[in-house]
N, C-alpha and C positions, 0 to 999 in steps of 0.2 A: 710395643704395638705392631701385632702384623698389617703390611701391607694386600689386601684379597687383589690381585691383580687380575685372575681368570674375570671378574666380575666388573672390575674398576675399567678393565679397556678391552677394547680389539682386540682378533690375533695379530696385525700389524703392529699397533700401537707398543703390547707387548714386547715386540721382540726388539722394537726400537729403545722400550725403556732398560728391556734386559740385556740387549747387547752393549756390555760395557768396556770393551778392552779393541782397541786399532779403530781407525778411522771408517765414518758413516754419516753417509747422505742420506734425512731423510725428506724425501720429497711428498711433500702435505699438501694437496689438494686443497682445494678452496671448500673451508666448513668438515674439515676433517678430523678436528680438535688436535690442533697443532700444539696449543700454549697447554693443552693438556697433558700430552706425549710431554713435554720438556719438564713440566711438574716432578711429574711421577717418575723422571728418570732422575731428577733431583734428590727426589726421597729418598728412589733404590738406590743409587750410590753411597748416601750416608747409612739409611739399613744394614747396605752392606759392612758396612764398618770405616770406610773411609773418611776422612779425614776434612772435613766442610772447610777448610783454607786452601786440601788441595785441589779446588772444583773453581773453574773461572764460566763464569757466565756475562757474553756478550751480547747484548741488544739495540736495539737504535733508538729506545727511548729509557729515560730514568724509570718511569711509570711500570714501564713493562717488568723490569727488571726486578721491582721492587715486588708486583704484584705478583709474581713466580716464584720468588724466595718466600713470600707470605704464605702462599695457597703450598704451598711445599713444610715448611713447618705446621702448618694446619694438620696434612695428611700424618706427617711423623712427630706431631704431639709437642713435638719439643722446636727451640731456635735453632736454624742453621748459624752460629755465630761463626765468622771465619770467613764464611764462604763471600769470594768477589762476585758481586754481579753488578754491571752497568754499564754505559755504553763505551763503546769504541775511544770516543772522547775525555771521558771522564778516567778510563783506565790509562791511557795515553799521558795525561795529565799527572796523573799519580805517579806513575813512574818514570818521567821526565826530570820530577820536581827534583826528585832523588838520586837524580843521575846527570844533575845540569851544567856539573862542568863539562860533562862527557859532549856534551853538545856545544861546549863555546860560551857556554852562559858560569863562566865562574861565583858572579855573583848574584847567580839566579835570574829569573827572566819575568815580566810582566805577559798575564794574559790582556788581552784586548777583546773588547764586545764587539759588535757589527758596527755601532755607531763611531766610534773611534779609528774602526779600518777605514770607512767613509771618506773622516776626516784625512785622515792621512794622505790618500789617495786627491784629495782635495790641497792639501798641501805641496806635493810633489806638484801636479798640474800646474799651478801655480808660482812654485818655483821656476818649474822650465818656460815660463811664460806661452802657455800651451793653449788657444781656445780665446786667445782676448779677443775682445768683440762681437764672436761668433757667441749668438743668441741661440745657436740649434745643437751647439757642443755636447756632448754627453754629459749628462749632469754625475756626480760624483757614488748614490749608488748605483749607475749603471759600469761605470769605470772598475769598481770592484766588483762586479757580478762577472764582466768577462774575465779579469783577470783571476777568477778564484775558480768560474767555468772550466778554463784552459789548466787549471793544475790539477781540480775534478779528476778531470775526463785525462789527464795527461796528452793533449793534443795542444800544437801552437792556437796563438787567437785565432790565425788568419784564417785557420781550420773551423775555430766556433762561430765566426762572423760570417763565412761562407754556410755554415749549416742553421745558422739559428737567429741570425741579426745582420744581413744581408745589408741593409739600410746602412749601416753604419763603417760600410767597410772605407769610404773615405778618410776614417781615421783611424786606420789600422796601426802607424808607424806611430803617433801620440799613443795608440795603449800600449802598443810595445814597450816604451819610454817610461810610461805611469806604472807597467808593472817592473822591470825593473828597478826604478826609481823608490817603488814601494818596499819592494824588496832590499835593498839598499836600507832605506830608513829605519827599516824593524831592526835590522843587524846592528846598527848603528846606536840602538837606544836600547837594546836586548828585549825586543815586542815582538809577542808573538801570536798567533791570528789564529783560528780552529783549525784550519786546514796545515797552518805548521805543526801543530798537534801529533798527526799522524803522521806527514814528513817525516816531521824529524824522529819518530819513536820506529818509523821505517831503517830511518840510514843510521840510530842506533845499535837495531839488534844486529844488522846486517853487518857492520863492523866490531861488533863490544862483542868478542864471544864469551868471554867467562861470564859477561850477565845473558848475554841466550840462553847459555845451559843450565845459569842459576834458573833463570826463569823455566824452563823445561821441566827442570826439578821439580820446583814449588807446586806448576799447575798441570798436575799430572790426566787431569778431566777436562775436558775444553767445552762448553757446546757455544754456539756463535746462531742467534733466531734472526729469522728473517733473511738470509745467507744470498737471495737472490738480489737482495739490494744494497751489496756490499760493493765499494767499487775498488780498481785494483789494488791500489794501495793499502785497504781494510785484509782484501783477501793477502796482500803479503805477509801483514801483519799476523794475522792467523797462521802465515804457513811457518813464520819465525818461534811461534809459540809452541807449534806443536809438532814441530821437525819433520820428516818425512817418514814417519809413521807415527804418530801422535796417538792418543786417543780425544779428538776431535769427532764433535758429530756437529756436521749444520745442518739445521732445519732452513726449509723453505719449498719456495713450489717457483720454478723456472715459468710458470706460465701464469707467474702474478708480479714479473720483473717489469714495469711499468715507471722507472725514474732514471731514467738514461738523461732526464734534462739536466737532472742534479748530477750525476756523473757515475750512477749504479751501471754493472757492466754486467748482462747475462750472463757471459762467458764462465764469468766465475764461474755458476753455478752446475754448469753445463759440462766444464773440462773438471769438476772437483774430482772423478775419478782417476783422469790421466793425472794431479797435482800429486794425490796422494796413493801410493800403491797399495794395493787391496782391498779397496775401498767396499764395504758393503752397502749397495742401496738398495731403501727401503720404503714402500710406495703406500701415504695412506691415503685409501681412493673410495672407504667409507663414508659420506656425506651425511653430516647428521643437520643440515639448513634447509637443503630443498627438496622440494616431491621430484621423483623419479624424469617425468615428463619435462622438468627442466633441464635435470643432468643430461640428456639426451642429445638437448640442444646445444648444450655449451661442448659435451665433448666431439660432436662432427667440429665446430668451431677449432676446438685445435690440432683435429686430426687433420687441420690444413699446413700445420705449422709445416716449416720444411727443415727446423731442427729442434730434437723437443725430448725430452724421458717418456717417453707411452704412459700412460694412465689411465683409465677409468673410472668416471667418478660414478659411485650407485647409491640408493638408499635405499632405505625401510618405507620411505612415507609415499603413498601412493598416491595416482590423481589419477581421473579419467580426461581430467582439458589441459589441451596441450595446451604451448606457449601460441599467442599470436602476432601476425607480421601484418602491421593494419597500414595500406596503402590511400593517404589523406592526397586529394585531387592535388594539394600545394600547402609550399610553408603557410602560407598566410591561415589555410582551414585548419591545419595540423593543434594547434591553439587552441582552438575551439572544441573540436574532439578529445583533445586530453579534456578541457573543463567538466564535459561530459562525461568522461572516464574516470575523472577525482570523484564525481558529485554520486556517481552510480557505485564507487568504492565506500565511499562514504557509509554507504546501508550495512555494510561489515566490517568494515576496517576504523579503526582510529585515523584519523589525516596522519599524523607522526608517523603512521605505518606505515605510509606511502610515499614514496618516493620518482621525480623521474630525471635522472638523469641525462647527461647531455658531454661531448667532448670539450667544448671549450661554453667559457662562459659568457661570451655573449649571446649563443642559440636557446637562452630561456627566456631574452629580451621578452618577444613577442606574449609567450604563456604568461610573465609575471604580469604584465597591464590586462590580458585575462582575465587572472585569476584577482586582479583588485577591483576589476570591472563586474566581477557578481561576489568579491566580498569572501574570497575566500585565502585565509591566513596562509602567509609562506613562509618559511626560513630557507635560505638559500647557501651554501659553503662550495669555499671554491670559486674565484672569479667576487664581482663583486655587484649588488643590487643596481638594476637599471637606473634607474632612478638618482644611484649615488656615485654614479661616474662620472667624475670630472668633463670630458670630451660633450657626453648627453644633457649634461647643467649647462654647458656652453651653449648650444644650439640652440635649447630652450630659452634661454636667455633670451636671443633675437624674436623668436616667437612669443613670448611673452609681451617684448617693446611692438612688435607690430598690432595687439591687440590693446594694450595697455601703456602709451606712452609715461604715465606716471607712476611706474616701476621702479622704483629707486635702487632695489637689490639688482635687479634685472641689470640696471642701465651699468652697477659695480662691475656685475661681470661680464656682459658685454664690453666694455673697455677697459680691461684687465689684462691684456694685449698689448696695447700701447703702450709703450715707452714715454716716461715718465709724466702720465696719468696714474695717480696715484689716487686715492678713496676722498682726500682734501679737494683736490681738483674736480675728481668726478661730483660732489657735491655742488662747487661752484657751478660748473658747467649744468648739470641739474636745473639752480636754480636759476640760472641766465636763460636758459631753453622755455624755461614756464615763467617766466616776469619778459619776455620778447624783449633783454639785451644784444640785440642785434651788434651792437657796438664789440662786446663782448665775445660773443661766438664768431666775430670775424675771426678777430683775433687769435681765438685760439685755436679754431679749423687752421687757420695759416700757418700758425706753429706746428700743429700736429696734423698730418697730410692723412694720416692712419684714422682720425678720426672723423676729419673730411669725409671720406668713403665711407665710412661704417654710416653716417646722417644721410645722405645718399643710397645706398643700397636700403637701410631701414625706410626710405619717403618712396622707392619702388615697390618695396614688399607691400607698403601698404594703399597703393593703387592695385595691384593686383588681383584677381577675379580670389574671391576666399575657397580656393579648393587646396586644402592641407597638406597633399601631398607635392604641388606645384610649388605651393610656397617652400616647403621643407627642401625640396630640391637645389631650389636655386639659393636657401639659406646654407646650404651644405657645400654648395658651389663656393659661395664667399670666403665658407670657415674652410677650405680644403689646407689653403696655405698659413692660415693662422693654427691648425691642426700640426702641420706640421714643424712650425716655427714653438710653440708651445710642448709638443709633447714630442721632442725629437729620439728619444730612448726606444717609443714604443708604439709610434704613429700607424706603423700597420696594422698594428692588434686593435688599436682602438678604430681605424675606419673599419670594420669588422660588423663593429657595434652599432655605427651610424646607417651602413647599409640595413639594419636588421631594424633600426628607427624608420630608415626610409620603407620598409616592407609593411613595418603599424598602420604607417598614414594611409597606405592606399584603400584599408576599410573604412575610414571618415571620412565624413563629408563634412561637418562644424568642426572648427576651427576652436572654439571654447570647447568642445566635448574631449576631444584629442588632449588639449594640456590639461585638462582637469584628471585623465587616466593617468598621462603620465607622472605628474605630479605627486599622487596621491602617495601620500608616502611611507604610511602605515608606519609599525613603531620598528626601531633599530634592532638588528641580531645582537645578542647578547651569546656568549658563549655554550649558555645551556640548552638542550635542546630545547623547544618549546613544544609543550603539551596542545595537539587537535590543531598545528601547524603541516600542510604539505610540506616535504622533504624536496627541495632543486639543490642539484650537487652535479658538479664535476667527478667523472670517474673517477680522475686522480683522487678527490677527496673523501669519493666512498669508500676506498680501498679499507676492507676489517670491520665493515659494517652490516647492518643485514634489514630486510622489512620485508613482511607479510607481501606486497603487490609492489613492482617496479616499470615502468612506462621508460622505455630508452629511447632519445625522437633524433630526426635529423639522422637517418642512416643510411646516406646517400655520397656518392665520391665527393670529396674534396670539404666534406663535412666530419665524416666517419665514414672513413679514414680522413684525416686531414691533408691538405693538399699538397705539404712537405712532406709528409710521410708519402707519400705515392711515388717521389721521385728515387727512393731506398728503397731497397728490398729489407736490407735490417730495422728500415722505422717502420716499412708496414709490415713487418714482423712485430713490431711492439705494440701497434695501434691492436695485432690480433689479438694479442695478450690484453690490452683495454677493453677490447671488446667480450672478452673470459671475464675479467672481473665486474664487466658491468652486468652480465647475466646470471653469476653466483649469487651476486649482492639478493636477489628473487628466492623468499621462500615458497611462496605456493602461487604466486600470479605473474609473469613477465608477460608484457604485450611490447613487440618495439615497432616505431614509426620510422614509416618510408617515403615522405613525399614526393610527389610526381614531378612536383615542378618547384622551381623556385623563384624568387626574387630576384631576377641583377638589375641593381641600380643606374649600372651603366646604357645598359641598350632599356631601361624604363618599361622594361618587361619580364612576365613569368617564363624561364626555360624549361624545359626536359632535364631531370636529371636521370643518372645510372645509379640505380641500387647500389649500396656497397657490398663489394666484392664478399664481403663475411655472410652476408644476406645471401645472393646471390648462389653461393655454394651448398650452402642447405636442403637436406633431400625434403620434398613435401612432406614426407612422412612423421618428420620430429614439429613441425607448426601447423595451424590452422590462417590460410589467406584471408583478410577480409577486406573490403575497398571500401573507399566510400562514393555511394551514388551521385551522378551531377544533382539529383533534390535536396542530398547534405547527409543521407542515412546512409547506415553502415549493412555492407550484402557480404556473407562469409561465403568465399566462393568454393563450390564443390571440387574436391577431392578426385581425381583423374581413376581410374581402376589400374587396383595391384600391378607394378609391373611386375615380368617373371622373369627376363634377363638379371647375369648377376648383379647386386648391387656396384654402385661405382667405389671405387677404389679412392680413398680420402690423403691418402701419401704414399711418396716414393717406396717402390717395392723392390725385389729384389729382382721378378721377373722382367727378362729384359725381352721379349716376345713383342715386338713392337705388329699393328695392326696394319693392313695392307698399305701400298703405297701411295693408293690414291683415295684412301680412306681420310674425311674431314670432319672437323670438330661439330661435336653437335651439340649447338649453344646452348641447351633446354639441360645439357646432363654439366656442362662448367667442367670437364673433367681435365685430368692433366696433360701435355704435349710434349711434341721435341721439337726443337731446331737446331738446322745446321750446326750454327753458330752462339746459340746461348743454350745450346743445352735443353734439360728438362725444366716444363713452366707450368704454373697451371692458367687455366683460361677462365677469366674474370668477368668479361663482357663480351656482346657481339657489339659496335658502337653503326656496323652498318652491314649490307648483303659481303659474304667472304670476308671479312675482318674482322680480326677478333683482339682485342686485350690478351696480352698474355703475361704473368708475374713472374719471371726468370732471377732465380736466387745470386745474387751476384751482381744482375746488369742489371732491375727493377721492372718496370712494368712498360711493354714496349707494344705499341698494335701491328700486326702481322698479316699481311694479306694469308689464307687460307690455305694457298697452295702450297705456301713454302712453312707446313705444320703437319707433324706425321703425330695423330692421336695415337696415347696409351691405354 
């Protein structure tokens, strides 16, 4: 069976699947038909006559793997039998098993699940008598999550606790201990964890040379999918397999590198030229997902990058409506105009079709009571249902008992808290409360001082004037520190959520209307999509996914981009990259939202916010503005006339021609800068008259009086 190739792909795709001898990057655009290109270069290899044992195929999921070697004997009629494919882990695995005295394990080793490193890590603690007493200690999967973090990312804790768990740096010298201590244990009992996997299959090859070169031999074809989300120790591994000129090709696209939390490193992707000499790269920038009008948008997007492979993405599919950038007065309307925007999708689209996106998942709190509030079906991935967070059942709780003293589940978790109130006690206490055992509940307030206050703070809530937001307030006020004695792992991420509780209430006025929304709790996500369901997702989790119309909300600083990322210059490098894959995910409709203002809980008022910076940059030309009016409608604001000056310059150039000396940023064009002292930046905001934001690669995002900024 001939393969028709001229017909079957692109000229790109082609030369990717044809070129088969030395190393190649190829770099796949988002919707380029990546898993396509890797097929068809499957087949030609065997076509050609080579030998399906000596073809290693790398992936990062078993699924994928499987599904390439299938759709790959499909085209060439017959089994690839022979041929490796699967992931990083599973090969790792295989070839350990085999070679386990080399590693110390004479008499072979146990793997371990997630739950078992848990326990261990549970065990050591324990041993070193580490945490007694202390109710707010890290619980045991967070003890494995940094110490598995820090061997990821190959950086000490103190490095992941300063960038990503800040809260918890009080115990820095206990993780120290625990991982050690873990590490210690597995040696000891010959256990070994995912992440030893590739350790040790690293400081194998790196020392066993007669099996490097066996292994060289064997897999004389390499390809490795996904390549940008490989982190260093995978990229070793690959460079031990296919020497330094291998026939290795990875696929990916440097500007969908978006899992730096797990420990994927761009670099890889980025220096795979300098790794391996003569590297040919090879760019599919084809698009066969979105109409033309959106590639427009996404690629000014990463012509901000300030390190990147150039690309272009283009298609065939054409559109006359651009994308739009819809500026909602405030979070709280923002909610409402998407329901609008679901209901008016609706007339074309399947709901499944639709999707909107969001950074983290507490900013679809507000939309999900919405969209149960006129009845319209959601599935949400990524993050987890409002409704079913632990922190927001907690609060509820209290609000529940100030309307409903005879709550019985209410009253469970409300003093769930308390030490040693237990479900038998809260019962008695229950029914001492409603039979007036005064006798009784002395008693046992006097015992427990925690529940004292909780009857107390409940008999103030409910004198209080019934305005839902006032209550909710000072019910958040109470739980601040039982938020943090309870969920000491992860207490920032969840007041996140309560803040975005506190932003609900302030459109209620009944007190019964409010818990009846949030309550409602519609039926559980099951893992299959569900059929004429809205799509809510985290970008993380839309990543290789795709729908007819996408809505991306909350695109304002310290939202998107998030607020950690603003302090890096390499995390709001990745946020940019979030920001690329949430506007690919869009085949013919992206609209993203901008609110004006938003909710802080603290000063009890709506702020100004600043656009984010990805917004921000964008020429009028590739969106259409549209606001919405203080009546509540939507006004798409007119288009300014052609400018005839060149356009602006989207990255570092090579011209170094800098503009007169007392030439100033002119905040309407966001273009790029210099300073003395950090170099070239580009300019993100103006936050007041002569000040500007300015994003300098290296030193991050710094405001600048004007005068000490020479425009390029």
């Amino acid at each position: 069976m001939t393969i028709d190739f001229e017909n079957e792909l692109n000229e790109a795709q082609r030369e990717a699947v044809q070129t088969t001898e030395g190393p190649i990057l190829v770099i796949a655009g988002a919707g380029s038909g990546k898993t396509r290109t890797i097929v068809y270069r499957l087949a030609h290899l065997v076509e050609q006559g080579i030998d399906p044992s000596q073809i290693l195929l790398l992936t990062f999921t078993r699924k994928a793997a499987q599904e390439m070697l299938q759709r790959a004997e499909g085209i060439l009629g017959r089994p690839l039998t022979g041929t490796s494919g699967g992931t990083f882990h599973s090969f790792a695995y295989g070839t350990l098993r085999r070679n386990a005295a080399d590693i110390g394990f004479g008499s072979g080793f146990t793997l371990m699940d997630r739950a078992d490193s848990e326990n261990i890590c549970k065990e050591v603690k324990d041993v070193l008598k580490l945490g007694k007493g202390d109710r707010s200690y890290p619980r045991k999967n967070t003890l494995l999550d940094m110490v598995t973090k820090s061997r990821n990312k190959e950086l000490p804790i103190e490095t992941i606790l300063e960038r990503e768990a800040y809260h918890l740096s009080p115990y820095l010298d206990d993780l120290n201990a625990v991982a050690n201590g873990y590490a210690q244990f597995k040696r000891e009992h010959a256990l070994v964890d995912y992440d030893d996997l590739l350790f040790l299959l690293d400081k194998l090859l790196a020392e066993n040379e007669p099996l490097r070169n066996q292994l060289q031999a064997r897999y004389r074809y390499i390809m490795v999918d996904e390549y940008q989300d490989t982190n260093l120790v995978q990229a070793r591994i690959v460079k031990h397999l296919a020497g330094d000129k291998g026939n290795v090709m990875a696929v990916g696209d440097d500007a969908q590198s978006i899992y730096a939390f797990r420990g994927a490193n761009v670099a890889n992707i980025l220096q795979y030229p300098k790794m391996y000499e003569g590297t040919k790269v090879i760019r599919l920038e084809k698009n066969y997902r979105s109409v033309q009008p959106i590639l427009d948008l996404t690629n000014e997007i990463l012509a901000g990058a300030t390190t990147k492979f150039d690309k272009n993405l283009y298609s065939d599919l054409k559109s006359d409506v651009l994308p739009e950038v819809v500026y909602p007065l405030s979070d709280q309307t923002q909610a409402r105009l998407i329901v609008d925007q679901i209901l008016e999708f609706r007339r074309k689209y399947m709901l499944h079709d639709v999707a909107v996106l969001f950074r983290a998942g507490y900013q679809s709190f507000p939309l999900e009571v919405a969209l149960t509030r006129v009845g319209i079906d959601y599935q949400k991935f990524g993050g987890i249902r409002f409704h079913e967070a632990a922190h927001i059942k907690d609060v509820l709780s209290y609000l529940r008992l100030v309307l409903n003293p005879h709550d019985l589940l209410a009253w469970q978790r409300a003093m769930d808290h308390i030490k040693g109130v237990g479900p038998k006690t809260v019962a008695k206490i229950y029914k001492a409360m409603h039979a007036g055992d005064e006798k009784y509940m002395a008693t046992i307030t006097k015992k427990h001082e925690d529940l004292r206050e909780l009857l107390n703070e409940l008999s103030v809530l409910r004198n209080m004037p019934p305005k839902p937001s006032a209550i909710l307030e000072r019910i958040q006020a109470f739980y601040q520190p039982i938020l943090i004695e309870k969920y000491p792992d992860d207490y920032p991420k969840r007041q996140a959520g309560l803040e975005q509780l506190s932003q609900i209430s302030q459109t209620y006025t009944d007190m019964d209307q409010l818990l009846g929304d949030l309550s409602l709790n519609g039926d559980p996500d099951d893992e299959k999509r569900k059929e004429d369901a809205v799509v809510l997702s985290t970008v993380h989790s839309a990543k290789g996914l795709e729908w007819s119309a996408v809505i991306i909300i909350d695109l304002v600083e310290d939202r998107f981009p998030s607020r950690k990322a603003m302090a890096r210059a390499e995390d709001l490098e990745e946020e940019r990259r979030l920001m690329y894959v949430a506007c690919t995910r869009a085949k013919n409709c992206l609209k993203m939202f901008v609110p004006s203002s938003v909710y802080n809980r603290a000063s009890g008022m709506s702020e100004p916010t600043l656009p984010s910076p990805f917004i921000l940059e964008l020429s009028n030309s590739v969106f259409d503005r549209v606001n919405e009016s203080y009546s509540g409608g939507l006004e798409k604001k007119r288009k300014p006339a052609p400018q005839t000056s060149a356009p602006m310059r989207k990255g570092f150039s090579d011209d170094k021609t800098p503009a007169s000396s007392d030439s100033k940023p002119d905040p309407s064009k966001l273009g790029f800068c210099k300073h003395k002292i950090f170099g070239k930046g580009k300019i993100i905001a103006q936050p007041e008259p002569n000040k500007y934001k300015v994003n300098f690669p290296g030193f991050g995002i710094k405001t600048i009086i004007g005068d000490y900024l020479e425009i390029l």
